[in-house]
N, C-alpha and C positions, 0 to 999 in steps of 0.2 A: 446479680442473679438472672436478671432478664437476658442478659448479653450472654451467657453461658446456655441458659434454655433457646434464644435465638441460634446459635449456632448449633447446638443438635439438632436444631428443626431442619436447618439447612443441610448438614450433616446427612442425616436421613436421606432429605429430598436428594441429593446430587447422587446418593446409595440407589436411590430406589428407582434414581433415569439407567443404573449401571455403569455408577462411576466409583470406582473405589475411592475415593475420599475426594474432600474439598479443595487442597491442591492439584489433582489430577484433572478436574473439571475448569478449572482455571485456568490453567494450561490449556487445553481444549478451546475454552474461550479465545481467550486469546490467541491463539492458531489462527481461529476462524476469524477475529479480527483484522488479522495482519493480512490475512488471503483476501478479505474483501478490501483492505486500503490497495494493496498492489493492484488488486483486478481494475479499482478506480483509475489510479496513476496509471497504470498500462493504455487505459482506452483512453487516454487522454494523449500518451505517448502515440497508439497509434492512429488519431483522431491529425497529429502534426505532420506524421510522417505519408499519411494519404492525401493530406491538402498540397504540400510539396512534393510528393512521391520521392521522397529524401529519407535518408536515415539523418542520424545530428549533428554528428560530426562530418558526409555531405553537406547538411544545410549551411553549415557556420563555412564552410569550404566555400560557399558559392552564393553566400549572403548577398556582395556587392551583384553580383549576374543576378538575382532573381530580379524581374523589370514585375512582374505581375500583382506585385504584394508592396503597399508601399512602407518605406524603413520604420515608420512608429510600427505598424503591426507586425514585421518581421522581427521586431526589437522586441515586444510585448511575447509573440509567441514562443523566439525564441528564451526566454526566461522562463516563462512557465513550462516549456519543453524540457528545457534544462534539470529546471526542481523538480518535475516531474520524474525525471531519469536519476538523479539522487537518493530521492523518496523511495522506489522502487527498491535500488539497489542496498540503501539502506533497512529496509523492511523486508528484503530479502533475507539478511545477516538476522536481523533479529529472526525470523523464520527459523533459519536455521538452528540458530542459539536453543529455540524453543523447543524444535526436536533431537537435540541430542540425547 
């Protein structure tokens, strides 16, 4: 009973922001999730590609030549650069998915 009068209440409320029902507001949510993890992973991507003034596939091209950056931290970033760029592309597709 409670679980039935809970969701009317919610029901209501996600009505009364202008959402036709409580899947459509979910969706919504979750939109705006996915847009805030990409914007994360982005400025992370473009946080790599300013310290090297590299895109990634430059970087990995010209790994051994960078003398400025020593190999554990060119190793380190480029990993996180990498998942970074995954992440993204990944979270794009679901974006997508979301707005069909």
């Amino acid at each position: 009973m409670a679980t039935s009068l809970g969701f009317e209440t919610l029901s209501q409320t996600v009505q009364g922001w202008g959402y036709a029902n409580v899947d459509v507001f979910a969706k919504e949510q979750a939109k705006n999730i996915l847009q805030q993890k990409i914007a994360y992973y982005q400025s992370r991507i473009d946080f790599f590609e300013q310290k090297y003034a590299l895109k990634f596939t430059e970087f990995c091209d010209k790994f051994s030549s960078i003398k400025n950056h020593s190999i554990t931290e060119k190793e380190d970033d480029s990993m996180i650069w990498e998942t970074s760029l995954d992440v993204v592309e990944s979270y794009k597709k679901d974006l997508m998915t979301l707005s069909l």
